[in-house]
N, C-alpha and C positions, 0 to 999 in steps of 0.2 A: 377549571381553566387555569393556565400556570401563568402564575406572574410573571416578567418582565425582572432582569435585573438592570436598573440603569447603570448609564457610564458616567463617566468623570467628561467628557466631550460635552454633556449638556451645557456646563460652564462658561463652554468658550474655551480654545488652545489654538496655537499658531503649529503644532508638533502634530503629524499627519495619526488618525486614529489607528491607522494598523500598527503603526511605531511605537504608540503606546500600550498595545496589546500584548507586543513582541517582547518590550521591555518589563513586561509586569505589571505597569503602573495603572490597567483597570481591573478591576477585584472579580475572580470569576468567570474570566474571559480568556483566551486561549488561542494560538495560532498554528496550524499546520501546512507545510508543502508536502503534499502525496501526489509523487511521481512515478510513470512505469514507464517500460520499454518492451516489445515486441520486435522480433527481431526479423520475423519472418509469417507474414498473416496470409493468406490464400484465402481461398474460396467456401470455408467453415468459417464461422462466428470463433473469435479469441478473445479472451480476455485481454488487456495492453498489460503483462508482466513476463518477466527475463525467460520463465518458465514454457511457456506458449501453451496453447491450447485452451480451453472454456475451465477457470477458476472453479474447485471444488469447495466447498466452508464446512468448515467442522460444527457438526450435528450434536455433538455432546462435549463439555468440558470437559479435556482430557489432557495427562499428559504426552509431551511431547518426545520424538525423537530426536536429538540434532549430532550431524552429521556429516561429511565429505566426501567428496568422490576422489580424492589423494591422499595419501600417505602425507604427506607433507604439513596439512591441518591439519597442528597438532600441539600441544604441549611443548614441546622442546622445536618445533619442527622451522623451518624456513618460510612457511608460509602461517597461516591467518591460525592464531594461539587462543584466543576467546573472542564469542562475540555476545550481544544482546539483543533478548527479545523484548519487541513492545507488543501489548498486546490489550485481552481482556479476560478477564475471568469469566465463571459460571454467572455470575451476575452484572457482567457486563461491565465492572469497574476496570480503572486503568490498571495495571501492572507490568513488570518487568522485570528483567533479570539476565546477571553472565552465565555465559555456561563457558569452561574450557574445552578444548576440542580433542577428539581423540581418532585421528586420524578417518577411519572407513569404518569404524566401531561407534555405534551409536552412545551416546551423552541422554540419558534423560531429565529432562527439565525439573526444576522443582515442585513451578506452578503448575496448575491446570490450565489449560486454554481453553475458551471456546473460539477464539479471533484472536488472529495474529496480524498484527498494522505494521509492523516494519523489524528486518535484523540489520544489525551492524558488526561489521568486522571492529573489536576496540584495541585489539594486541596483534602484532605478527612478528614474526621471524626476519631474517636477512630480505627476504623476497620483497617485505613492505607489504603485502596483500596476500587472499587466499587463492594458492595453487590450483584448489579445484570450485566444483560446483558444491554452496555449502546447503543443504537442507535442514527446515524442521518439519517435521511430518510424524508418520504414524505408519503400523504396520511395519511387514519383512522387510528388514535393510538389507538389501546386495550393494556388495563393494562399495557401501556408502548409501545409496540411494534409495531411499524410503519408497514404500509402497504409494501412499499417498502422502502429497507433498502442498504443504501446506504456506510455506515460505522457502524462497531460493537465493540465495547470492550468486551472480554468473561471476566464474572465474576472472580473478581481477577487479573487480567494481567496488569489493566491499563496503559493500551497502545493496540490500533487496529494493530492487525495483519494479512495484506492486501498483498497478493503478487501481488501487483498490483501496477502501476503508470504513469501518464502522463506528457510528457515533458512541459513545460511551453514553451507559445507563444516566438518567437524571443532568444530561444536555440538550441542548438545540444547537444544533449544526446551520452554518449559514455559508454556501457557495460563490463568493466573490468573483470567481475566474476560471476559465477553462484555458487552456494550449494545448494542442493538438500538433505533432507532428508526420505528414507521411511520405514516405519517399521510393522508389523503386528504378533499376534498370531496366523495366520494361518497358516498351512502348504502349501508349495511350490503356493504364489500369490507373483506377482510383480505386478508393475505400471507402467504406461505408463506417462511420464512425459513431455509435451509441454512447451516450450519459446514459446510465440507471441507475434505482433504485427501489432498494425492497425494504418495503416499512414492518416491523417487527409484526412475523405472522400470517405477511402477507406476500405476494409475489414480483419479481422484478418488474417494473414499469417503467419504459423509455421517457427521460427526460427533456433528453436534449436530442437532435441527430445532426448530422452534417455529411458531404461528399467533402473527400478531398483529392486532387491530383496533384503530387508530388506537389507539397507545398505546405504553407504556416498559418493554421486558424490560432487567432487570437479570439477569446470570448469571454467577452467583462461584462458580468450581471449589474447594470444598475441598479435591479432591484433584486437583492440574492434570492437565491434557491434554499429554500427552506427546508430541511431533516428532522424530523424528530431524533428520541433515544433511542438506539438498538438497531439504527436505519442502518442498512448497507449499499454501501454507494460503489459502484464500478465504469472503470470505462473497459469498453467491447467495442470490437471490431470487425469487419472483414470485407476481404478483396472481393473484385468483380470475378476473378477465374481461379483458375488451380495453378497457375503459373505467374500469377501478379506477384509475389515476391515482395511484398510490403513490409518495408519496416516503417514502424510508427512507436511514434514516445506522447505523452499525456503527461498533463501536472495540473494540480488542484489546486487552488488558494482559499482555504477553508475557514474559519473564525470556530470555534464551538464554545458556550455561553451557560454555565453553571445553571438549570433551572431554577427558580426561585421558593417555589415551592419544596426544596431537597435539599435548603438552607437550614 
């Protein structure tokens, strides 16, 4: 059974507990927003990320390719010069790292991966941002674009927008909140909007669901949702037809909570 780390909040504070989580000040404890974007959801199941389509996850810790669909991300270039990966290794610990960019010419990573939870543009050029669309991935790269693609930055965002993420080895994950956004020009479509998650081993299981028609789910657990280690968590999507035209964005307000037992 895994112990409980407590908080500094048993005490007593006037100073709201997220805030102290934020700020460092409980030992062990941890905060994340994991946001995605979809740009364009139809009538197939998508994952909510820049990339669209059903989330692929890397099956072996490997490394990576990272890369650009412009000339311009690059080293000297006007657009996005290095960026970082977060991720996890073979053992699911947290890890990171810069890679410089080299245009449509693959970068291979240092680390190995097996999960990657978010990239960031950190340097660019006169442009301010990345030119094109930046990949990490794996397999044949044409003109930039990996075979399989494992993180994306859409041109300009600099930041990957992935509703996607997994607990790191020897935590518990705790779900505070959900937002859901969906919106369309079309007449009378909604979404079919899925929480899941796949507990290490095992297969993705619907969490949460909701309908939405062009509009704003707010959803604040009072009692969080609970993750173990290694859990993967996503939000998925999809339209009523082939012509719904949904864009929809997702964001997570996560805690995750050092095991006790892996002190």
């Amino acid at each position: 059974m895994t112990r409980e780390i407590s908080s500094i909040s048993r005490v007593g504070t006037t100073e709201p507990f997220e805030l102290q989580v934020k700020r460092g000040q409980i030992g062990w404890h941890y905060a994340i927003f994991k946001f995605g974007f979809n740009p364009d959801v139809d009538d197939s199941l998508e994952t909510v990320w820049a990339e669209g389509g059903l989330y692929s996850y890397i099956e072996t810790a490997t490394v990576l390719k990272v890369s650009s669909s412009s000339t311009n991300d690059t080293s000297a270039g006007t657009g996005a010069r290095t960026v970082t990966l977060f991720g996890l290794d073979a053992n699911y610990a947290e890890i990171s790292e810069t890679v410089t960019l080299n245009g449509q010419t693959a970068v291979n990573t240092t680390n190995t991966y097996i999960r990657i939870n978010r990239m960031v543009v950190n340097t660019a050029g006169s442009g301010g941002q990345n030119a094109g669309v930046i990949y990490a991935g794996d397999g044949t790269v044409t003109s930039g674009v990996p075979a399989e693609k494992y993180a994306t930055i859409a041109a300009g965002d600099n930041q990957s927008l992935m509703g996607l993420w997994t607990v790191p080895a020897d935590h518990t994950a705790y779900l505070l909140q959900k937002d859901i956004t969906a919106a369309t020009t079309q007449n009378n479509k909604y979404a079919n909007v899925h929480l899941v998650a796949r507990p290490f081993g095992e297969v993705f299981q619907t969490k949460d669901k909701h309908v939405i028609d062009n509009g704003v789910l707010h959803q604040a657990y009072s009692i969080p949702l609970k993750f173990e280690e290694k859990t993967d968590i996503e939000v998925r999507c999809i339209g009523d037809s082939s012509g719904a035209n949904i864009a929809v964005s997702a964001g997570l307000d996560i805690i995750y909570i050092r095991n006790g037992d892996s002190l």
